[in-house]
Structures are given as C-alpha cells and as structure tokens.
Steps between C-alpha positions, in 0.01 A plus 500: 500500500663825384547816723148665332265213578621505869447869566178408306378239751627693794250778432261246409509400861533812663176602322337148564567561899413879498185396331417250690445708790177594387369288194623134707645385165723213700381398852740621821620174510601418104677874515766394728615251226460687169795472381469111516151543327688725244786237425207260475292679211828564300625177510312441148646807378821318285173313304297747374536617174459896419116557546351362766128583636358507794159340540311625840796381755332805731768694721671184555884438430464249217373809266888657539 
C-alpha cells in the first residue's frame, strides 16, 4: 500500500470515529478495533479489477 492510500484510510477513520459520535455508524464496541475491521475489508483489495460497485453494503466496512 503506497504512502497516498494510507493517509487516505487514516482520514477515512478519523472521519468514521468523529462521525460516529452522532450517526452510530460502528457500535462502541466494534470502534475500538477498526483498524482490524479495516485490514479485514481490504484484504480483497489485490483481486479486484478497476471498477468495482458497491451493491447496498450500508455504512458497513465491506463497502470500502
């Protein structure tokens, strides 16, 4: 993962756990591991080819 996509992700999570303050987006519980939860959606990542679309995953991880 280059330099880009991890400044990328890390203001993905900041947002995700300033957000989550008042929309509940990941339960108290799941936010004290989301950066396992994050290494766990990506894990497909080296498999997908250039377009990929994202059918109604909700505010879940998977959708990264």
């Amino acid at each position: 993962m280059g330099k880009d996509q991890t400044n990328l992700l890390a203001k993905y999570k900041t947002h995700l756990v300033a957000w989550n303050k008042t929309h509940n987006l990941v339960s108290k519980k799941q936010a004290q591991n989301i950066d396992d939860h994050i290494a766990d959606s990506l894990i497909i990542s080296s498999s997908l080819n250039k377009n990929v679309v994202d059918l109604g995953s909700g505010g879940g991880l998977p959708g990264i």
